[in-house]
DRENTOR-322723 format. One record per atom (N, C-alpha, C, O, CB): x, y, z; atom name; residue number from 1; chain. Coordinates in steps of 0.2 Angstrom, whole numbers. Glycine has a CB too. Example, Ala and Ser with C-alpha at 12.3 -4.5 7.8 and 13.67 -1.06 7.14 Angstrom:
DRENTOR-322723
pt xx=66	yy=-28	zz=39	site=N	pos=1	unit=A;
pt xx=62	yy=-22	zz=39	site=CA	pos=1	unit=A;
pt xx=66	yy=-16	zz=39	site=C	pos=1	unit=A;
pt xx=71	yy=-17	zz=42	site=O	pos=1	unit=A;
pt xx=57	yy=-22	zz=45	site=CB	pos=1	unit=A;
pt xx=64	yy=-11	zz=35	site=N	pos=2	unit=A;
pt xx=68	yy=-5	zz=36	site=CA	pos=2	unit=A;
pt xx=64	yy=0	zz=39	site=C	pos=2	unit=A;
pt xx=67	yy=6	zz=40	site=O	pos=2	unit=A;
pt xx=70	yy=-3	zz=29	site=CB	pos=2	unit=A;
This chain:
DRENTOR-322723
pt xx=-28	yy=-4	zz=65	site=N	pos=1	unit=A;
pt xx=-26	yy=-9	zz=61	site=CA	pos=1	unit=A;
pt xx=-21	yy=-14	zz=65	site=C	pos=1	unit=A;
pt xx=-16	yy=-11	zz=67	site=O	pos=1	unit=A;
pt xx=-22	yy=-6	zz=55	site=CB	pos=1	unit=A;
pt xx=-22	yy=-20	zz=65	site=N	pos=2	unit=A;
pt xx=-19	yy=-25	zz=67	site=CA	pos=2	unit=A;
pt xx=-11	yy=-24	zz=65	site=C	pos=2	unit=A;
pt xx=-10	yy=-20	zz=61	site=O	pos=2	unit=A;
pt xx=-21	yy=-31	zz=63	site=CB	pos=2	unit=A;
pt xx=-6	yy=-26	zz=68	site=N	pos=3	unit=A;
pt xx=2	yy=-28	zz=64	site=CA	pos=3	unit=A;
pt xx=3	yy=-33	zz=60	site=C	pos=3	unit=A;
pt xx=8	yy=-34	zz=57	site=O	pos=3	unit=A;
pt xx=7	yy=-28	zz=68	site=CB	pos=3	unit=A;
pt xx=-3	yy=-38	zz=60	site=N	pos=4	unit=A;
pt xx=-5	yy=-43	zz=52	site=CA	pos=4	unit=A;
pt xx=-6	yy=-40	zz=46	site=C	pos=4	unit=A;
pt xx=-4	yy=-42	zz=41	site=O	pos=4	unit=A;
pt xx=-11	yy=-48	zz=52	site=CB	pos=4	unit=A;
pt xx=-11	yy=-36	zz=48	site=N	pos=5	unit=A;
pt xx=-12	yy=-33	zz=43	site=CA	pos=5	unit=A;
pt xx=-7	yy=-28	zz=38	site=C	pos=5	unit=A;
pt xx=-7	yy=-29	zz=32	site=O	pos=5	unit=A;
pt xx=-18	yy=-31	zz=46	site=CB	pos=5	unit=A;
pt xx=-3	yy=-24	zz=43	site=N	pos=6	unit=A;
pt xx=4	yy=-21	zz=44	site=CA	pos=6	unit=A;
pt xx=7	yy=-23	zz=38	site=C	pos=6	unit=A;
pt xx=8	yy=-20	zz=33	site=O	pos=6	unit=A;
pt xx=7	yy=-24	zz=50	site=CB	pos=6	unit=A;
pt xx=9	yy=-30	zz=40	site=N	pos=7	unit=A;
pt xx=16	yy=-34	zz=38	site=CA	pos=7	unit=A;
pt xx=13	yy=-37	zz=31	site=C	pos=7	unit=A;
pt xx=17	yy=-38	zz=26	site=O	pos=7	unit=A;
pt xx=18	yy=-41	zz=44	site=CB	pos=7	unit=A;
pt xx=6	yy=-39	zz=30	site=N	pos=8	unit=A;
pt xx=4	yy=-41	zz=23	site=CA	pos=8	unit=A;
pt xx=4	yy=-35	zz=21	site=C	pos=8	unit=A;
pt xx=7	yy=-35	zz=15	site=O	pos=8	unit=A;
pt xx=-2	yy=-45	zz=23	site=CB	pos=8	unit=A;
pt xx=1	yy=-30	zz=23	site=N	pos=9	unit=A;
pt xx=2	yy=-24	zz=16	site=CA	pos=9	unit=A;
pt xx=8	yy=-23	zz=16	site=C	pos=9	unit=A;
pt xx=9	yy=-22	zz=10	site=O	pos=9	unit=A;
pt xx=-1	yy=-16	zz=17	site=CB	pos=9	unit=A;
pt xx=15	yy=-22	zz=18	site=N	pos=10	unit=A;
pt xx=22	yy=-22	zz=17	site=CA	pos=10	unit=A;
pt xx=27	yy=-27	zz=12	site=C	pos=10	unit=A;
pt xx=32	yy=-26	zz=8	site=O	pos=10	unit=A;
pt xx=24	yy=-22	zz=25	site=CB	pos=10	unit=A;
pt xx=23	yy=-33	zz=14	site=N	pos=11	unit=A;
pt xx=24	yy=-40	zz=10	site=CA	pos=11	unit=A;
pt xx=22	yy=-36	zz=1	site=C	pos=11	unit=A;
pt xx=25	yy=-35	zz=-3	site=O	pos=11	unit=A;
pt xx=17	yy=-47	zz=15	site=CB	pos=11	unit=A;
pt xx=15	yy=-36	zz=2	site=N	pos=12	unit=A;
pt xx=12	yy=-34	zz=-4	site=CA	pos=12	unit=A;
pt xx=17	yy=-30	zz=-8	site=C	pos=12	unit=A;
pt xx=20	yy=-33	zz=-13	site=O	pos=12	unit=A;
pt xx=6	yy=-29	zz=-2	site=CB	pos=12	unit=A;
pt xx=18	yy=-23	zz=-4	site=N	pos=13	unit=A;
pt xx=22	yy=-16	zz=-6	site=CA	pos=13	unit=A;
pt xx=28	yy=-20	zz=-9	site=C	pos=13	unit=A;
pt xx=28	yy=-19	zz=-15	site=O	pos=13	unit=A;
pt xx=24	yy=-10	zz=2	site=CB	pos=13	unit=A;
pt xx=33	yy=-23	zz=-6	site=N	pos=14	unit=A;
pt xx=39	yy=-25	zz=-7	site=CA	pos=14	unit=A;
pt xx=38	yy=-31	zz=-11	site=C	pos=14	unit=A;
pt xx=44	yy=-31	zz=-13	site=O	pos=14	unit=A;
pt xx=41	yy=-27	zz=-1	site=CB	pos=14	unit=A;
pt xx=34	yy=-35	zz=-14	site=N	pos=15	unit=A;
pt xx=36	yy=-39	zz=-20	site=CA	pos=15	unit=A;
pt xx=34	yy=-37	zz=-26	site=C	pos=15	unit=A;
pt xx=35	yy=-40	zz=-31	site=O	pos=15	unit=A;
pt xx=35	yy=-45	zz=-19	site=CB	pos=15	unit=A;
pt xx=29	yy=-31	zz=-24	site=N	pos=16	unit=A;
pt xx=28	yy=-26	zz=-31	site=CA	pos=16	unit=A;
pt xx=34	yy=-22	zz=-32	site=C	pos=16	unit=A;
pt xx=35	yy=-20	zz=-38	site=O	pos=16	unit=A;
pt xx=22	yy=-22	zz=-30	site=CB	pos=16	unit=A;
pt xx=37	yy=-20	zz=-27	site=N	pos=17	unit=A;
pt xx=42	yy=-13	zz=-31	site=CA	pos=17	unit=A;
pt xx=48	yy=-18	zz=-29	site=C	pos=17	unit=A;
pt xx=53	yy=-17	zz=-26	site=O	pos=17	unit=A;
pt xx=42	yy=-2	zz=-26	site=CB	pos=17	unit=A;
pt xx=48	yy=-24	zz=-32	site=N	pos=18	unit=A;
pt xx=56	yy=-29	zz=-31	site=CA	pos=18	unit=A;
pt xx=60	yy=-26	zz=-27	site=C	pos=18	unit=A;
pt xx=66	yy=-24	zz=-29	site=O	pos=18	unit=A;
pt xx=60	yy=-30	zz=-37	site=CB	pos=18	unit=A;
pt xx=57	yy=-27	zz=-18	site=N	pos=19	unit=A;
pt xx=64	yy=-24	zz=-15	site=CA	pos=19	unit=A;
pt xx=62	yy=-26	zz=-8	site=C	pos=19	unit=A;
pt xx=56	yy=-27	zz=-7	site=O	pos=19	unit=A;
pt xx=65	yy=-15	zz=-16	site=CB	pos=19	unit=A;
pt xx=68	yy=-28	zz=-2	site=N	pos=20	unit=A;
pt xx=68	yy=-35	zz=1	site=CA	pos=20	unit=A;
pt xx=65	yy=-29	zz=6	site=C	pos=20	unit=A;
pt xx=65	yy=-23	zz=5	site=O	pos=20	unit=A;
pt xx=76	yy=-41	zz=3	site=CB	pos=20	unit=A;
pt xx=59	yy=-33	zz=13	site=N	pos=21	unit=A;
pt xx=55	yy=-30	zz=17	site=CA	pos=21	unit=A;
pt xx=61	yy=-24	zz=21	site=C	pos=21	unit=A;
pt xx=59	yy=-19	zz=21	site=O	pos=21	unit=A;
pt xx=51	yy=-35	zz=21	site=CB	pos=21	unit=A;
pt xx=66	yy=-24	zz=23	site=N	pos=22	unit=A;
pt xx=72	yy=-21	zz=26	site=CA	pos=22	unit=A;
pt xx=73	yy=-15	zz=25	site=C	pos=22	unit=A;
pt xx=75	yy=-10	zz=28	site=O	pos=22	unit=A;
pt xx=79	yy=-24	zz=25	site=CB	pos=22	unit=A;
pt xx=71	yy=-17	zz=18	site=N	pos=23	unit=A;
pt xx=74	yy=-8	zz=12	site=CA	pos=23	unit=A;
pt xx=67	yy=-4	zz=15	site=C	pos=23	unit=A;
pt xx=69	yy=1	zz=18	site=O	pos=23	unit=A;
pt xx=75	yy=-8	zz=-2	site=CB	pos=23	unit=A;
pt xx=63	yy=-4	zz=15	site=N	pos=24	unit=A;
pt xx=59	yy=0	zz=17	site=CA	pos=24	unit=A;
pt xx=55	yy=3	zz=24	site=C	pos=24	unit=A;
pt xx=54	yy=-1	zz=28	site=O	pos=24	unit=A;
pt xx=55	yy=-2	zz=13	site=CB	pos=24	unit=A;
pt xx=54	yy=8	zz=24	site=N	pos=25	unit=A;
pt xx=53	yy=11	zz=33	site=CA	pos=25	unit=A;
pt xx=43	yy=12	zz=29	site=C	pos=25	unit=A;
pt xx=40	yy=11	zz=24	site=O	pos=25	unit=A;
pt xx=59	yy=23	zz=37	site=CB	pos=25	unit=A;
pt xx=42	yy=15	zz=36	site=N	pos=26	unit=A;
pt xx=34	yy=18	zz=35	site=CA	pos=26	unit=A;
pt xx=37	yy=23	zz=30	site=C	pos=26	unit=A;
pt xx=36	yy=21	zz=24	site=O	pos=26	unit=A;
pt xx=30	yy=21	zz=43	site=CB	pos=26	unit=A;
pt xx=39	yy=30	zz=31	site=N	pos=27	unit=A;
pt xx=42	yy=35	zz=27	site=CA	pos=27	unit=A;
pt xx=45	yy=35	zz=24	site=C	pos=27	unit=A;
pt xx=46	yy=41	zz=23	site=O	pos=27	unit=A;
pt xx=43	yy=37	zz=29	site=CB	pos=27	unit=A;
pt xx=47	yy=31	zz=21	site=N	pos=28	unit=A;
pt xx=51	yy=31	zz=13	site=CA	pos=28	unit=A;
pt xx=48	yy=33	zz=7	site=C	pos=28	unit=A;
pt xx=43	yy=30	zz=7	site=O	pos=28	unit=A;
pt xx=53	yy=25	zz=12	site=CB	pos=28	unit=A;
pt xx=49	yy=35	zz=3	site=N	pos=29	unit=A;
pt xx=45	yy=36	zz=-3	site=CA	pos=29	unit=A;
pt xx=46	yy=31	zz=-9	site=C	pos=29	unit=A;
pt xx=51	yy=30	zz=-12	site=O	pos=29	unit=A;
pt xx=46	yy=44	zz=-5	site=CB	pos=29	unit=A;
pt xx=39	yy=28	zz=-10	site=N	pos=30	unit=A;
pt xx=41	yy=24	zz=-15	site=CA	pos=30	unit=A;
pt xx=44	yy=25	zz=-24	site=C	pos=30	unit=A;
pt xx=46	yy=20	zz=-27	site=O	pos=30	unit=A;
pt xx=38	yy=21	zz=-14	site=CB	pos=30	unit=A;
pt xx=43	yy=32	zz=-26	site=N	pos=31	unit=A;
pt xx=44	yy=35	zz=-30	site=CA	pos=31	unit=A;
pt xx=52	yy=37	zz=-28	site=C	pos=31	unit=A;
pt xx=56	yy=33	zz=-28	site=O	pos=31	unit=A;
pt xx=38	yy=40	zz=-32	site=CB	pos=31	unit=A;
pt xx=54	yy=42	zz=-25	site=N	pos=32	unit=A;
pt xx=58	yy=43	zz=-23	site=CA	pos=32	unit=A;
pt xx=67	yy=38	zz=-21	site=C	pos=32	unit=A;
pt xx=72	yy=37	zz=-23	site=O	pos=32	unit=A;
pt xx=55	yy=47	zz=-21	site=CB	pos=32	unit=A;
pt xx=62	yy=35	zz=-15	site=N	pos=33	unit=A;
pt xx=67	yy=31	zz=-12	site=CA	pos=33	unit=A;
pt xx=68	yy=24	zz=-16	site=C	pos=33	unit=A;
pt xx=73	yy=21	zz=-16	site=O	pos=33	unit=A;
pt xx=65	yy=31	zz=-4	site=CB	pos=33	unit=A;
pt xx=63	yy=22	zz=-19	site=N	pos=34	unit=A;
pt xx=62	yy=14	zz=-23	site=CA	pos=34	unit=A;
pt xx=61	yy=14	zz=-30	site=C	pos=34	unit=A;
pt xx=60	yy=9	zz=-33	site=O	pos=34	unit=A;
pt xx=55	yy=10	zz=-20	site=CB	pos=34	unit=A;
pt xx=61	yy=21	zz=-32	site=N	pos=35	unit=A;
pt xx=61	yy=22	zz=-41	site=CA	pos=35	unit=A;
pt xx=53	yy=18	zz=-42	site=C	pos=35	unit=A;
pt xx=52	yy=14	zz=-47	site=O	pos=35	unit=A;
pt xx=69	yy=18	zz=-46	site=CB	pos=35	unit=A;
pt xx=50	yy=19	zz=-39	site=N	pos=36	unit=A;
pt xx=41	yy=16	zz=-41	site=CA	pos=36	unit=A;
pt xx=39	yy=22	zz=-45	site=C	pos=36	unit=A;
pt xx=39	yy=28	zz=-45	site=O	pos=36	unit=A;
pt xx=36	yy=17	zz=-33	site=CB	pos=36	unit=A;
pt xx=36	yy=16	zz=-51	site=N	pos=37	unit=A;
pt xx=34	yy=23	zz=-58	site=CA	pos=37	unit=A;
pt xx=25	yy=21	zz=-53	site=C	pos=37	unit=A;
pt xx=22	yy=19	zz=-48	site=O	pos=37	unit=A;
pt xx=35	yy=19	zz=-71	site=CB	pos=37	unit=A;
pt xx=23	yy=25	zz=-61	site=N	pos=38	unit=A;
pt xx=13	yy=26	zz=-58	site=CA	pos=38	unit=A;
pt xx=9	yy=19	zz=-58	site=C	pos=38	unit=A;
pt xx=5	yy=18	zz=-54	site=O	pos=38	unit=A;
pt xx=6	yy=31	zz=-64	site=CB	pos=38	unit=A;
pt xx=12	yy=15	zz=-64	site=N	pos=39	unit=A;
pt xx=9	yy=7	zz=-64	site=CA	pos=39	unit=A;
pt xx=12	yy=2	zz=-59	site=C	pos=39	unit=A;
pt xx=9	yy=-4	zz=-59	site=O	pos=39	unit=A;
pt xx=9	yy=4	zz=-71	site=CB	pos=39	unit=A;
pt xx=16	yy=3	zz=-55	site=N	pos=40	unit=A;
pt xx=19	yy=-1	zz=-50	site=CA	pos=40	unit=A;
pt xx=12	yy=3	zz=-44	site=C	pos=40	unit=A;
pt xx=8	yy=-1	zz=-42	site=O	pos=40	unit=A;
pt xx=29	yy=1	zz=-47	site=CB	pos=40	unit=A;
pt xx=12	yy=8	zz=-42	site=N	pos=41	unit=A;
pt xx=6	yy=12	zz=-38	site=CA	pos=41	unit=A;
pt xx=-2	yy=10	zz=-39	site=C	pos=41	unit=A;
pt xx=-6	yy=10	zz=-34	site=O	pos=41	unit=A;
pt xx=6	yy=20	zz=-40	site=CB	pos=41	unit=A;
pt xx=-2	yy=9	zz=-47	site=N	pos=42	unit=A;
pt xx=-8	yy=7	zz=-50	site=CA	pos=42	unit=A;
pt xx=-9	yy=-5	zz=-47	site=C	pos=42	unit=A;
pt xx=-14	yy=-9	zz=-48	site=O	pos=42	unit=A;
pt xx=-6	yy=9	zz=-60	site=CB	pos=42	unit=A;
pt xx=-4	yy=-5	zz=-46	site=N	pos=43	unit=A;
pt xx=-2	yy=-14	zz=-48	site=CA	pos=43	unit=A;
pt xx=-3	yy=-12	zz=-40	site=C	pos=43	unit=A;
pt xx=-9	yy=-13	zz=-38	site=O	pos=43	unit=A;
pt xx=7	yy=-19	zz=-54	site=CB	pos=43	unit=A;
pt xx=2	yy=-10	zz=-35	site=N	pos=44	unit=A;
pt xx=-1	yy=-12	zz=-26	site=CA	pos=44	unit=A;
pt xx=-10	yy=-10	zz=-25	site=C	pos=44	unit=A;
pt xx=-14	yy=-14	zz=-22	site=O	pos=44	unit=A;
pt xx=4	yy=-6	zz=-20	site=CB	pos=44	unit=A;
pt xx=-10	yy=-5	zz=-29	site=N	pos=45	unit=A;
pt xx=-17	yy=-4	zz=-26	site=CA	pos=45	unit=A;
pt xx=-21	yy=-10	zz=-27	site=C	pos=45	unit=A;
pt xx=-22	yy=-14	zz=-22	site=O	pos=45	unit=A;
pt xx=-21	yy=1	zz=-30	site=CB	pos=45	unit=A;
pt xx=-22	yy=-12	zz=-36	site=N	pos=46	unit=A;
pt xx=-25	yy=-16	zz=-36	site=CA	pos=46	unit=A;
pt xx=-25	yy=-23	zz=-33	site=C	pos=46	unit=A;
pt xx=-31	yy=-26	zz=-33	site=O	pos=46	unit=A;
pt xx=-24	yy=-16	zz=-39	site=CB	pos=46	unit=A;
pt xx=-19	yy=-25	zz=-32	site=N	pos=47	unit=A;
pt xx=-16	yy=-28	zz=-25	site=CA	pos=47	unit=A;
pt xx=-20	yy=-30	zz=-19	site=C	pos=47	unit=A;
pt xx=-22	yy=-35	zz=-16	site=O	pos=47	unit=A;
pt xx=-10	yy=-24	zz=-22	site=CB	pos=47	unit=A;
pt xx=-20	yy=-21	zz=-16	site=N	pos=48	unit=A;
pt xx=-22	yy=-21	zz=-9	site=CA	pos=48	unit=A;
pt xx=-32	yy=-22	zz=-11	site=C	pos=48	unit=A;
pt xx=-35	yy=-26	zz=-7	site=O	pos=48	unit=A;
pt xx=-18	yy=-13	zz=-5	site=CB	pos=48	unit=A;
pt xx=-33	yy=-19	zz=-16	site=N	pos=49	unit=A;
pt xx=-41	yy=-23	zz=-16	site=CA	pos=49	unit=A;
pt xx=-43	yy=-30	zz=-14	site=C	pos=49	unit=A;
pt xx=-46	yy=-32	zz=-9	site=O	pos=49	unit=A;
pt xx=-44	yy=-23	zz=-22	site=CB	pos=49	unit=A;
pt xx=-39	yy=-34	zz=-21	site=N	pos=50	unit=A;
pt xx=-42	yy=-40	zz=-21	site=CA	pos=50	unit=A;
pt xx=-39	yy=-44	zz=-15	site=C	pos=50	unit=A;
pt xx=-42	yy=-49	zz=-13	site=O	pos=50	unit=A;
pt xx=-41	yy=-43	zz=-29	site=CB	pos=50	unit=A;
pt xx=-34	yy=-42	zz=-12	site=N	pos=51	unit=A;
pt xx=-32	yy=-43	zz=-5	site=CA	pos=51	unit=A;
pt xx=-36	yy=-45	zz=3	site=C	pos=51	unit=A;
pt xx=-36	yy=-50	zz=7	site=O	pos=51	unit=A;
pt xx=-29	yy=-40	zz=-4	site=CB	pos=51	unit=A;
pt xx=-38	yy=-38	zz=3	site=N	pos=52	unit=A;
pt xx=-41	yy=-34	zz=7	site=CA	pos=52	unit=A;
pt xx=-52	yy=-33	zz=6	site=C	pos=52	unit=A;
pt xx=-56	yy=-31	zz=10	site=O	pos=52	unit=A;
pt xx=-36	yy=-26	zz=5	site=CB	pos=52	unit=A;
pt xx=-52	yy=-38	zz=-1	site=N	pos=53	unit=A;
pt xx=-59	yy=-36	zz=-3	site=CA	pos=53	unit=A;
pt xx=-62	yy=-30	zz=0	site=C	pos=53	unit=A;
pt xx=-67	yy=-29	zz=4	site=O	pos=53	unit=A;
pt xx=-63	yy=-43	zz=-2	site=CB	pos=53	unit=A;
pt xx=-58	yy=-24	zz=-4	site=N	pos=54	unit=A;
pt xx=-62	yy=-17	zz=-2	site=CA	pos=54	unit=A;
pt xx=-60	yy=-14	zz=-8	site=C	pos=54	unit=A;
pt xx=-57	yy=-16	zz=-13	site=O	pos=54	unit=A;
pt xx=-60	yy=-12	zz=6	site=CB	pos=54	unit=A;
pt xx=-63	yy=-7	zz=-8	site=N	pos=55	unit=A;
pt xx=-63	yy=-5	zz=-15	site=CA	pos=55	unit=A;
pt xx=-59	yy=4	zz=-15	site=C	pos=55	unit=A;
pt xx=-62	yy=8	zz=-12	site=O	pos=55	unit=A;
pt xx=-72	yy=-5	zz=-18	site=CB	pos=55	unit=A;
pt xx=-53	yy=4	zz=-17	site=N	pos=56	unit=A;
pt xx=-49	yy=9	zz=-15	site=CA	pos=56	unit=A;
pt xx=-51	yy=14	zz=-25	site=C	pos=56	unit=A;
pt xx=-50	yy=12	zz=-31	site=O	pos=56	unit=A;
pt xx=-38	yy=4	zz=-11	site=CB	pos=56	unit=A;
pt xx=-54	yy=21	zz=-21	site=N	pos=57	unit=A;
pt xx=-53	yy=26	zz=-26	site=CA	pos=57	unit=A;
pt xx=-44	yy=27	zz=-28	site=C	pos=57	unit=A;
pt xx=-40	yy=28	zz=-23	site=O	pos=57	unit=A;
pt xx=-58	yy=33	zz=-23	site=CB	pos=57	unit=A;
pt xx=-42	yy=26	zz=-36	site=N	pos=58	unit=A;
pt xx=-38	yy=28	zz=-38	site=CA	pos=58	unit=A;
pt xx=-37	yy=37	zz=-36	site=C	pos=58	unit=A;
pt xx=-31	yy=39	zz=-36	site=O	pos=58	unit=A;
pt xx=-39	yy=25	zz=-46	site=CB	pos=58	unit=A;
pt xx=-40	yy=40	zz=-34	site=N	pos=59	unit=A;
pt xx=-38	yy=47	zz=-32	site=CA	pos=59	unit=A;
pt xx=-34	yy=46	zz=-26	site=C	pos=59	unit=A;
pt xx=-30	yy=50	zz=-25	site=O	pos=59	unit=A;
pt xx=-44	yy=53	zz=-30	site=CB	pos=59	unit=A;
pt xx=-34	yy=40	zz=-21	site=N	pos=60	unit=A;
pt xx=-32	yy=39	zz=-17	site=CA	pos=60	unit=A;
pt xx=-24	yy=38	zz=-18	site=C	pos=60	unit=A;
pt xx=-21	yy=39	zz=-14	site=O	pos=60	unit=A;
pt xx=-35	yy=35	zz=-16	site=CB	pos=60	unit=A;
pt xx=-22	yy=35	zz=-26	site=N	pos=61	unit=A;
pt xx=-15	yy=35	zz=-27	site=CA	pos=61	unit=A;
pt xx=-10	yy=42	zz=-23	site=C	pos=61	unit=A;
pt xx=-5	yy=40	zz=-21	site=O	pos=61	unit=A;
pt xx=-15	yy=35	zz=-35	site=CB	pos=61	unit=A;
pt xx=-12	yy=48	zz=-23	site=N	pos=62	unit=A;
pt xx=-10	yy=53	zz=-21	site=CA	pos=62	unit=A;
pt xx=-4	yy=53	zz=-14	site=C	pos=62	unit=A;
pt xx=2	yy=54	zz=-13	site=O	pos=62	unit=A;
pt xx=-16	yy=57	zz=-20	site=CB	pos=62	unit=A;
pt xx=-9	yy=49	zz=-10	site=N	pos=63	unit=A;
pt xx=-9	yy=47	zz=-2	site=CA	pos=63	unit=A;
pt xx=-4	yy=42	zz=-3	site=C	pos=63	unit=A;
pt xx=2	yy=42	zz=0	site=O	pos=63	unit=A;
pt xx=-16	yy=45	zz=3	site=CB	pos=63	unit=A;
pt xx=-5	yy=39	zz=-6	site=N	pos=64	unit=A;
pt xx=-2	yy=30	zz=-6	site=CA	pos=64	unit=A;
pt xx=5	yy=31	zz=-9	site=C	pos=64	unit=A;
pt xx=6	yy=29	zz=-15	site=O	pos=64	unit=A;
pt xx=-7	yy=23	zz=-12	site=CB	pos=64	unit=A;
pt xx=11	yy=35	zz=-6	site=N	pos=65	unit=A;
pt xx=19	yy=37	zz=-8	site=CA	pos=65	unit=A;
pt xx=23	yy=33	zz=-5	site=C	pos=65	unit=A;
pt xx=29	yy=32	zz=-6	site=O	pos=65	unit=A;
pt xx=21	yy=44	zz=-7	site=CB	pos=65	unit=A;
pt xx=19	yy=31	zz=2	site=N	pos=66	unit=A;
pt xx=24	yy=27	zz=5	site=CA	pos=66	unit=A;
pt xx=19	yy=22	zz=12	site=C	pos=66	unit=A;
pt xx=13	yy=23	zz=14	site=O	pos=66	unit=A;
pt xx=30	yy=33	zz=8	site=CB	pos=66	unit=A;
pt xx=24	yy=19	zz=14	site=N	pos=67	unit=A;
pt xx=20	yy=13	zz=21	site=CA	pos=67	unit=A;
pt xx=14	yy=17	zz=24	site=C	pos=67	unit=A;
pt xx=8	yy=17	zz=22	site=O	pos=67	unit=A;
pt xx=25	yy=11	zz=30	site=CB	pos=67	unit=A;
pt xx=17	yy=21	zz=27	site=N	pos=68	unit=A;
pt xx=9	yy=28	zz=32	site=CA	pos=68	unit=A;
pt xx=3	yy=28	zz=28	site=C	pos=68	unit=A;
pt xx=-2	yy=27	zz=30	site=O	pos=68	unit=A;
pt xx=12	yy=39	zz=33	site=CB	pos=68	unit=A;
pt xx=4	yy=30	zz=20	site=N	pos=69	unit=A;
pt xx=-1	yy=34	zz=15	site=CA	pos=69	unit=A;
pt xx=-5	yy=27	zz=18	site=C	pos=69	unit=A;
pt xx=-10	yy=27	zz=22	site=O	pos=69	unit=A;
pt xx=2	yy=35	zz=6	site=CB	pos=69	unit=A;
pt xx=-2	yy=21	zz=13	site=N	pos=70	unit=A;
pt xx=-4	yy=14	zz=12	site=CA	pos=70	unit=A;
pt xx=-9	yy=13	zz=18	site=C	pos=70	unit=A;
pt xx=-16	yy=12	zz=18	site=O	pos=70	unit=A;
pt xx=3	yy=8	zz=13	site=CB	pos=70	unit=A;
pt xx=-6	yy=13	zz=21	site=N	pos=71	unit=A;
pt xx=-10	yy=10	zz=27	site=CA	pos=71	unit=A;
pt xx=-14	yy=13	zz=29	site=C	pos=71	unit=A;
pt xx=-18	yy=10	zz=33	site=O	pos=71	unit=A;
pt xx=-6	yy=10	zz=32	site=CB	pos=71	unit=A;
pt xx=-16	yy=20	zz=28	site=N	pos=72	unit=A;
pt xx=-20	yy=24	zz=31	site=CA	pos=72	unit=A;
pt xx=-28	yy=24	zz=28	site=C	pos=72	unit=A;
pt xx=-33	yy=26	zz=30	site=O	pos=72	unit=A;
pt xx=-18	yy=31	zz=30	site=CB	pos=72	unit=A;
pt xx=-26	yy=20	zz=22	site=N	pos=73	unit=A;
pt xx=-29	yy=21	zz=13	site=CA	pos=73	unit=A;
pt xx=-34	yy=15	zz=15	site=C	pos=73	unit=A;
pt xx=-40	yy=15	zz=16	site=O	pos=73	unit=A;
pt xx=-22	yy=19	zz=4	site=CB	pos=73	unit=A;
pt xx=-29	yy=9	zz=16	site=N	pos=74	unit=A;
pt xx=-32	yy=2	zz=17	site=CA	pos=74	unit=A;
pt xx=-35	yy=4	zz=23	site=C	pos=74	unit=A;
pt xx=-41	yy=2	zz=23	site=O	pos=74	unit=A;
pt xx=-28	yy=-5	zz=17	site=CB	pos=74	unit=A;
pt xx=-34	yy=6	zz=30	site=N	pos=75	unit=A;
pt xx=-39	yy=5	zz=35	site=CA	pos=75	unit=A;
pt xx=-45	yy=9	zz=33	site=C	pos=75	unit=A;
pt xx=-51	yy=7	zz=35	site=O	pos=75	unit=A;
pt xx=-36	yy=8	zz=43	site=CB	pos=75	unit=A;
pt xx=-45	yy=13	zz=31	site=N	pos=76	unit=A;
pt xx=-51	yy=17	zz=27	site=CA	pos=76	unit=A;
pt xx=-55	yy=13	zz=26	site=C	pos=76	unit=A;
pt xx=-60	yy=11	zz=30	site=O	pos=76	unit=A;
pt xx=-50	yy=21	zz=20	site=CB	pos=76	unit=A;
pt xx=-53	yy=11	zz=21	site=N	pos=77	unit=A;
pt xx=-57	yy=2	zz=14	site=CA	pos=77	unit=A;
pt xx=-56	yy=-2	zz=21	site=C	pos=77	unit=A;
pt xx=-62	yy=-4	zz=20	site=O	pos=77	unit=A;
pt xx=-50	yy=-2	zz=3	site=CB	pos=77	unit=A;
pt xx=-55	yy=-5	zz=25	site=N	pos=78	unit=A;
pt xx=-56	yy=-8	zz=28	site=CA	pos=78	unit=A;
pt xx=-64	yy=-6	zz=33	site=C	pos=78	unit=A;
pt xx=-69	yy=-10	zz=34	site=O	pos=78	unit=A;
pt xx=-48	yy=-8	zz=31	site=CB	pos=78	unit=A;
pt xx=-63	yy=0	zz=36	site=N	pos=79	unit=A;
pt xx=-67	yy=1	zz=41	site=CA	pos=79	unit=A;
pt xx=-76	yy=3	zz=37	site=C	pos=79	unit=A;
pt xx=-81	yy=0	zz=38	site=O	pos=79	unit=A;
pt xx=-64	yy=7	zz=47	site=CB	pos=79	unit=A;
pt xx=-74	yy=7	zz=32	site=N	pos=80	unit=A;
pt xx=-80	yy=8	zz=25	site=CA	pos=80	unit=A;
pt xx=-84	yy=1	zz=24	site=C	pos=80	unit=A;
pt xx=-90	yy=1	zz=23	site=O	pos=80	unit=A;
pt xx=-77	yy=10	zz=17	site=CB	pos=80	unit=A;
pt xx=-79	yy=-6	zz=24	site=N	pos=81	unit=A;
pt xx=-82	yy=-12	zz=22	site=CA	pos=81	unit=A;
pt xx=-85	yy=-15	zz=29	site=C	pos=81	unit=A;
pt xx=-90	yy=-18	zz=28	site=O	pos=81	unit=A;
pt xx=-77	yy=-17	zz=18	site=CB	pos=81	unit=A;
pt xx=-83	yy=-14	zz=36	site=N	pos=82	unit=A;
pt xx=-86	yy=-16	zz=39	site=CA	pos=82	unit=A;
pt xx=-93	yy=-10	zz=43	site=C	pos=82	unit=A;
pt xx=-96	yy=-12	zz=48	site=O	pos=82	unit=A;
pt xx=-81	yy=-18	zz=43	site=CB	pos=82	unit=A;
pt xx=-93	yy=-5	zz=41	site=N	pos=83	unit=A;
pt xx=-97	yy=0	zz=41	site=CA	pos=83	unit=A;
pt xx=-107	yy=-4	zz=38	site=C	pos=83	unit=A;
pt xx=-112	yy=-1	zz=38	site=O	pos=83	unit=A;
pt xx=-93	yy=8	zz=35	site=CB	pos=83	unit=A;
């Protein structure tokens, strides 16, 4: 995964859970560290589809707690669509 690609999913992350790109690491938790409920989780996903045009299983929410999860999630849906 690119670091464009990186920075737009972070971009994404951060104007969904209203919080400036700075406040957040790869490892932060967004429930924890950013008070992210399930429909902020539900609203990036959705996000990162129609973004990314790939198609991310909601079980996937599990993984997706923080930058690492995110990212691991969309390269998935990234390389599945170029497969």
């Amino acid at each position: 995964m690119t670091t464009d690609v990186e920075e737009q999913i972070k971009e994404i992350v951060c104007e969904i859970l209203e919080i400036e790109p700075d406040e957040v690491t790869r490892t932060s938790s967004f429930k924890e560290d950013h008070d992210a409920d399930s429909l902020r989780s539900i609203e990036i996903l959705a996000s990162l589809e129609r973004t990314f045009r790939i198609t991310i299983d909601q079980a996937e929410l599990a993984r997706m707690g923080n930058l690492e999860g995110v990212y691991a999630v969309v390269d998935e849906g990234l390389a599945a669509r170029r497969a």
